[in-house]
C-alpha positions in Angstrom: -44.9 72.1 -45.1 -41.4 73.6 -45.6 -38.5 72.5 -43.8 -36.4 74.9 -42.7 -32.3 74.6 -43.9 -31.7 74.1 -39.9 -34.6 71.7 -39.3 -32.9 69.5 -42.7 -29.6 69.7 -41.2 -30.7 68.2 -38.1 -32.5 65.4 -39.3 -29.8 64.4 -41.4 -27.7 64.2 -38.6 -30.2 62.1 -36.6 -30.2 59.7 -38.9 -26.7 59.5 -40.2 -26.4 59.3 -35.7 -28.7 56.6 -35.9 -26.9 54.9 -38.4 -23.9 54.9 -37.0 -25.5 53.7 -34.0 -27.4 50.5 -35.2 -24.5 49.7 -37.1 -22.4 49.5 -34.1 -25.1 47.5 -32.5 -24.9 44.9 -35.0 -21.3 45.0 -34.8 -21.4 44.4 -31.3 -24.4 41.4 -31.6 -22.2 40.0 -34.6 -19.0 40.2 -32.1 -20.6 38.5 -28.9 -22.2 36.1 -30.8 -19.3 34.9 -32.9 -17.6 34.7 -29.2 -20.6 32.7 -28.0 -20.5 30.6 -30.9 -16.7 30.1 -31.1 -16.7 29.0 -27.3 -19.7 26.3 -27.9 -17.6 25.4 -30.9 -14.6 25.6 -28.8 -15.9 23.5 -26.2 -17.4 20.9 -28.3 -14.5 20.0 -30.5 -12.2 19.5 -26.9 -14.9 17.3 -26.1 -14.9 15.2 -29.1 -10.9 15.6 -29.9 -9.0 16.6 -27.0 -7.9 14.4 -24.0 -8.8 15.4 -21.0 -5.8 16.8 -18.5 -6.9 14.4 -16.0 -6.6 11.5 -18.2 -3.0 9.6 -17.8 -3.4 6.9 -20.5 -5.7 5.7 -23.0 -6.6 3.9 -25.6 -8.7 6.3 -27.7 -7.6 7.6 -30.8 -8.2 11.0 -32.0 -8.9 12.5 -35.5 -5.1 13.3 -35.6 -3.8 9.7 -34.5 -5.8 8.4 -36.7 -4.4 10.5 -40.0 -0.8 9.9 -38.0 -1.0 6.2 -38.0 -3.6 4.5 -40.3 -2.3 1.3 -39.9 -2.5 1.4 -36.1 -5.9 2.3 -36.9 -6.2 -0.7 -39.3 -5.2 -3.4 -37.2 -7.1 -2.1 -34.5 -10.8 -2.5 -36.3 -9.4 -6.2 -37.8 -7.8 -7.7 -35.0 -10.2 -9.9 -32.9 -11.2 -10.0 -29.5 -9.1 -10.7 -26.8 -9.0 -12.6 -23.6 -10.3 -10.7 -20.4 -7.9 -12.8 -18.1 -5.0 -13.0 -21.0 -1.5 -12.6 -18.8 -3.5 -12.1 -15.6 -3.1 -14.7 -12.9 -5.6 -15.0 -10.4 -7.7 -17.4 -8.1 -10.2 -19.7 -9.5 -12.4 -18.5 -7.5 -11.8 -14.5 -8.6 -11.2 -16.0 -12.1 -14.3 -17.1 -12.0 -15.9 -14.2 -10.7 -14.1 -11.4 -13.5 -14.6 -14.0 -15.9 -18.7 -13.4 -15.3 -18.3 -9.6 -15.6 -16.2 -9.6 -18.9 -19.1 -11.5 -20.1 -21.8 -9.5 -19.1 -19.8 -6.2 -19.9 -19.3 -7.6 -23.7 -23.0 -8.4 -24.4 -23.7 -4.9 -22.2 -21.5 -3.6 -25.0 -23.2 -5.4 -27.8 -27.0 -4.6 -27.1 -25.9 -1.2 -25.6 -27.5 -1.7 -22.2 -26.3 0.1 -18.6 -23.1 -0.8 -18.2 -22.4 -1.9 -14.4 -20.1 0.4 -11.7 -17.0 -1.7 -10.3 -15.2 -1.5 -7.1 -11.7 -3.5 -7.2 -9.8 -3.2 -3.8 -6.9 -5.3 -2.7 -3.2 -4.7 -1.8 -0.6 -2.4 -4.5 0.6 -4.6 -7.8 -2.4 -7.5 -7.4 -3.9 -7.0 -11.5 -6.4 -4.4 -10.6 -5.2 -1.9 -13.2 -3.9 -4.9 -15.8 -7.6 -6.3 -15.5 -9.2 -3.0 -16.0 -7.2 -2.7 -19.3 -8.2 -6.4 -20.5 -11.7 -6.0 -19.7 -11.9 -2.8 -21.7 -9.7 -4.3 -25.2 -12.0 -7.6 -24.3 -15.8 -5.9 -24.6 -14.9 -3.7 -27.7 -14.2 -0.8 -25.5 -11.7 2.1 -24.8 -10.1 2.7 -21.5 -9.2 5.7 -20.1 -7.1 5.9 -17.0 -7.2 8.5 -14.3 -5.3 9.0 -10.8 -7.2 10.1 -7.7 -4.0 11.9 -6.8 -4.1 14.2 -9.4 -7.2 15.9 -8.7 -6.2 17.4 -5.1 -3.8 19.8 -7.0 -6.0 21.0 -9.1 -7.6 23.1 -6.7 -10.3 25.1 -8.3 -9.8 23.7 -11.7 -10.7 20.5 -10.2 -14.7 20.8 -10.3 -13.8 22.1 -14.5 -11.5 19.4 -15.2 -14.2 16.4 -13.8 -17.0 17.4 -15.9 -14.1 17.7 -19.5 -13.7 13.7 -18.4 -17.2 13.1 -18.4 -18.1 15.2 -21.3 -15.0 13.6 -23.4 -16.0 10.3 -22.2 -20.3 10.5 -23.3 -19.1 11.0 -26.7 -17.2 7.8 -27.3 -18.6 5.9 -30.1 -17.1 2.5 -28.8 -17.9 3.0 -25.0 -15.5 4.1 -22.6 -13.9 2.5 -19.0 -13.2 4.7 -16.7 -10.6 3.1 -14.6 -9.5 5.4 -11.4 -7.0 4.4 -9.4 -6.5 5.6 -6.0 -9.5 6.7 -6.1 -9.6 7.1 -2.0 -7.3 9.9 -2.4 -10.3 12.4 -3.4 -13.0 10.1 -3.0 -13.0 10.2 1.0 -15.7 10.7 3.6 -17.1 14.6 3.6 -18.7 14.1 6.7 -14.9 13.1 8.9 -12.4 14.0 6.4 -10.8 17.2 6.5 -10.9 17.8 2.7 -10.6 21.5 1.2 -13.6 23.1 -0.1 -12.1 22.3 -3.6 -12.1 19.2 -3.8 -15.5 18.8 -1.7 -16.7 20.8 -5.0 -15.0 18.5 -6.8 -16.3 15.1 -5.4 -19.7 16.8 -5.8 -19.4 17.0 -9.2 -18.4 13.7 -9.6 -20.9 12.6 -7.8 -23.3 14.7 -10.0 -21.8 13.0 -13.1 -22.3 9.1 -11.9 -25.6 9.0 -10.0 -26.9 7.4 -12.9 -25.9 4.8 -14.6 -24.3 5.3 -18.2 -24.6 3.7 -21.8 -22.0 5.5 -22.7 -19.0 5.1 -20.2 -18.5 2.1 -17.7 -16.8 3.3 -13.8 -14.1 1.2 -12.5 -12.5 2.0 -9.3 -9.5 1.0 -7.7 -8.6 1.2 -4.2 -6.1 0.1 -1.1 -8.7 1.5 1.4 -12.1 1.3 0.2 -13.2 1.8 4.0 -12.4 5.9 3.0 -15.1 6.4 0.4 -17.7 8.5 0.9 -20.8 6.9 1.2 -22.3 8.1 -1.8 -19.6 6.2 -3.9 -20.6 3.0 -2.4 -24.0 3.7 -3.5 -23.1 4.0 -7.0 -21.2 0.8 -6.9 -23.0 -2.4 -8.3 -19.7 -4.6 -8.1 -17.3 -5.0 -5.7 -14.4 -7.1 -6.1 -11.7 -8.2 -3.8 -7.8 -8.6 -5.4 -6.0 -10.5 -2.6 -2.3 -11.2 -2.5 -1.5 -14.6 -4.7 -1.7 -17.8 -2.7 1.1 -20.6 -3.1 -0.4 -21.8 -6.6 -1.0 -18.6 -8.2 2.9 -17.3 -7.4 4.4 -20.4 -9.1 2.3 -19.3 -12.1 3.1 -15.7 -12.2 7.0 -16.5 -11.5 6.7 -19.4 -14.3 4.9 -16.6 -16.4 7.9 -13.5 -16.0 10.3 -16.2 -16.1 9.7 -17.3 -19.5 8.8 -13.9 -20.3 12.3 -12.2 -19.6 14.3 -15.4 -19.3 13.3 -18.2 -21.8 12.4 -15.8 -24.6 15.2 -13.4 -25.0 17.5 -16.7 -24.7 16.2 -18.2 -27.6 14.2 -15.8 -29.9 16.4 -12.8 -31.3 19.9 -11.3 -30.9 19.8 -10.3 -27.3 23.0 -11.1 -25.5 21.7 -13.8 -22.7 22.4 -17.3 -21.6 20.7 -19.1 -19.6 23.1 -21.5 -17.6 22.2 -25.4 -17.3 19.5 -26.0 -14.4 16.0 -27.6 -13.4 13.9 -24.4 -14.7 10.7 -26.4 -13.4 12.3 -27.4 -9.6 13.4 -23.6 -9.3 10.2 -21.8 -10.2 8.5 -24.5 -8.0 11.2 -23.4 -4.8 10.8 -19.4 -5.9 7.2 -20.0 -5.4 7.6 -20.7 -1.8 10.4 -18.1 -0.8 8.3 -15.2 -2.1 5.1 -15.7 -0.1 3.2 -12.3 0.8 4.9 -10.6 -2.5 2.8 -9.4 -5.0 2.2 -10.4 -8.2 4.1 -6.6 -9.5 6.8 -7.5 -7.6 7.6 -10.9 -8.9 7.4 -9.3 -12.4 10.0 -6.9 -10.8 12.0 -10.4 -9.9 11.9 -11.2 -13.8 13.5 -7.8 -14.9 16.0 -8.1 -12.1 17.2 -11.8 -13.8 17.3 -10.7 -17.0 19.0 -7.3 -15.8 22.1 -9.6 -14.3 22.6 -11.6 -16.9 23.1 -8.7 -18.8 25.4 -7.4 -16.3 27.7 -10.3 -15.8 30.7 -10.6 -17.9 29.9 -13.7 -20.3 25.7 -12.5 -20.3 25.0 -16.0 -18.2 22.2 -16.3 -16.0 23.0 -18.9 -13.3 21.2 -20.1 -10.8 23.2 -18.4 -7.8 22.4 -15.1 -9.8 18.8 -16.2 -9.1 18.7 -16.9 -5.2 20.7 -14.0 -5.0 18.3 -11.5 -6.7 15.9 -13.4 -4.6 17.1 -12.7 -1.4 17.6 -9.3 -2.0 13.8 -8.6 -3.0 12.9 -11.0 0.1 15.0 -8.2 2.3 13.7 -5.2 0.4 10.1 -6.8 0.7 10.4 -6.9 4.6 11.8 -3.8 5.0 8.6 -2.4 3.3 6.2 -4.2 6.0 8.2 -2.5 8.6 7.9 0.6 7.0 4.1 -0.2 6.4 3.4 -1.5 10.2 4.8 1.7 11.7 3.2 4.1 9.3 0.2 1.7 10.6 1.0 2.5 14.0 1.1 6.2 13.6 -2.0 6.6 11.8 -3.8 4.9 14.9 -1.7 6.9 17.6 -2.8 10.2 15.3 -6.8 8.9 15.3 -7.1 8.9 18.9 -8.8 12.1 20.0 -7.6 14.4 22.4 -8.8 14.5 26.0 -10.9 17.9 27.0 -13.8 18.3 29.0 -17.2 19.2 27.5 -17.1 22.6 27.6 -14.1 23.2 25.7 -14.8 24.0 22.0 -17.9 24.2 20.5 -17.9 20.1 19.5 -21.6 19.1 20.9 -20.6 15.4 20.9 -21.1 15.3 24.9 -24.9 16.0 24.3 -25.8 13.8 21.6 -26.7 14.8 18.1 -30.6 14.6 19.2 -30.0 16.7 22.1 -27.9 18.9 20.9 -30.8 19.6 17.8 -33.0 19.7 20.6 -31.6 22.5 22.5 -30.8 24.9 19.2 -34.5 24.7 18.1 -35.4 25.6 21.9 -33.6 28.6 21.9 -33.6 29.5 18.1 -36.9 28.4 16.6 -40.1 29.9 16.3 -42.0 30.7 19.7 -38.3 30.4 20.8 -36.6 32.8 23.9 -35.3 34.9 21.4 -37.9 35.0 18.5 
């Protein structure tokens, strides 16, 4: 049939409209997918490259470490294993016991079994942290280390910034220890604790990330109050571990060790300007020993700086012995001040736990019936055949 001039016109149109449609179509398919594609891409090079914001130290190298320092790399895939318990002084007893998880953790490592959840608790500056890194160079591992504290601010971020560690820490070829510390400071109760809905979200999604256990990444926490966690953290836990203050034989070690460390070595290896005065070195370790009971192994080491810190401060760079006892004394004074400060912060927490008096009609707490009960009366007056339904 003939086609009118108008009738041509108009189908040209249509299709030169339809055209101009499908190619904006594809345009806009090409567009959202190259998005798409560019965030999975995104996503999975911060995953394999990028270290996580939540992550304070670690001992993983990147793609562009590696090309920055090839040597570092080098002497890190040729040097040879080292000693879990290498510069930490402990117990024989709790030697003993770490000694038995480095072991296991290493052939975990080696025939790439479940690697085993650990709970270290114990007062500030005991090894916890030290450990944690020793046990991770130890079993052919890397460490990563993260602070409880850090996640409260995060706020809604938090829940975003949990699963990056997880999903940074799956791809580790070497295996990865994930060593919190503090953990009670988002790891507490969410049944008593008056935690923002944040970081509820957030402790949910860690919990969501641990409630198996890993081939990939090992959990390590650390904590002055383990009594805080939630109960599902102690549920994931397979080890728990107790880091007590050093006893009488372990401080003489740990001041013999700092003493030769910042003491003994910079007076006779190097140039360093300091002099170490005639004295029994054995009989005074032996006496600091006994003057610094209840101090922690941290702040002995702190002793060691503050010696080498005054010799290098006195006029002819001597260390004597009253410049000892003297630096002594004062970290005996500072130390006490801090259990003073610690026993009435003590006393105010328990003051602040005791709950108001008010009778039982007051609020809408139903604590003076009884959980049971108070169950008991809501499905009375709410539930099916119910007053109201």
């Amino acid at each position: 049939l003939p086609v009118s001039r108008p009738s041509c016109k108009f189908i040209i149109s249509f299709l030169v409209f339809f055209v101009q449609v499908a190619g904006l179509t594809l345009l806009a398919v090409g567009v959202y997918s190259a998005k798409n594609a560019t965030g999975v891409a995104g996503r999975y090079i911060e995953a394999r490259l990028g270290k996580p914001s939540l992550v304070r130290d670690t001992s993983r190298l990147t793609i562009v470490e590696a090309l920055k320092h090839p040597i570092k790399v080098g002497k890190r895939f040729m040097s040879k294993p080292q000693d879990a318990l290498e510069g930490v002084v402990l117990s024989p007893k709790l030697e003993e016991r770490v000694r038995d998880i480095a072991i296991a953790t290493r052939n975990t490592k080696k025939n790439k079994g479940l690697y085993r959840n650990i709970l270290m608790y114990g007062p500030p500056g005991t090894g916890k942290t030290l450990f944690a890194k020793k046990l991770a160079v130890h079993s052919g591992m890397d460490y990563a280390i993260m602070t409880g504290g850090d996640v409260a601010p995060m706020a809604r971020e938090g829940v975003t910034a949990m699963h990056k560690v997880f999903d940074w820490a799956s791809t580790s070829k070497r295996g990865l220890l994930l060593f919190v510390d503090e953990a009670d400071a988002f790891l507490r109760k969410r049944s008593t604790e008056k935690i923002s809905e944040d970081l509820r979200a957030t402790l949910n999604a860690f919990l969501y990330r641990t409630g198996e256990q890993s081939n990939k990444f090992m959990l390590v926490l650390a904590s002055n109050q383990p009594e805080q966690f939630d109960w599902a953290i102690n549920d994931r836990i397979d080890e728990i571990v107790n880091f007590d203050l050093p006893k009488l034989d372990e401080r003489e070690r740990l001041v013999r060790l700092y003493f030769d460390k910042y003491v003994l070595k910079p007076a006779t290896e190097g140039k360093q300007r300091l002099k170490l005065a005639q004295f029994d070195y054995s009989k005074k370790c032996s006496e600091l020993a006994k003057l610094t009971e209840g101090m922690s192994g941290r702040e002995i080491s702190k002793l060691g700086v503050a010696w080498q810190a005054a010799a290098y401060a006195s006029a002819d760079g001597v260390l004597n012995e009253a410049m000892i006892d003297a630096r002594v004394a004062d970290a005996i004074r500072q130390h006490k001040q801090k259990m003073e400060w610690l026993k009435t912060e003590g006393g105010e927490k328990t003051k602040g736990a005791q709950p108001p008096a008010h009778s039982p009609s007051e609020g809408t707490s139903c604590t003076c019936l009884g959980t049971g009960k108070c169950f008991t009366w809501l499905w009375y007056i709410f539930g099916p055949g119910s007053l109201f339904f």
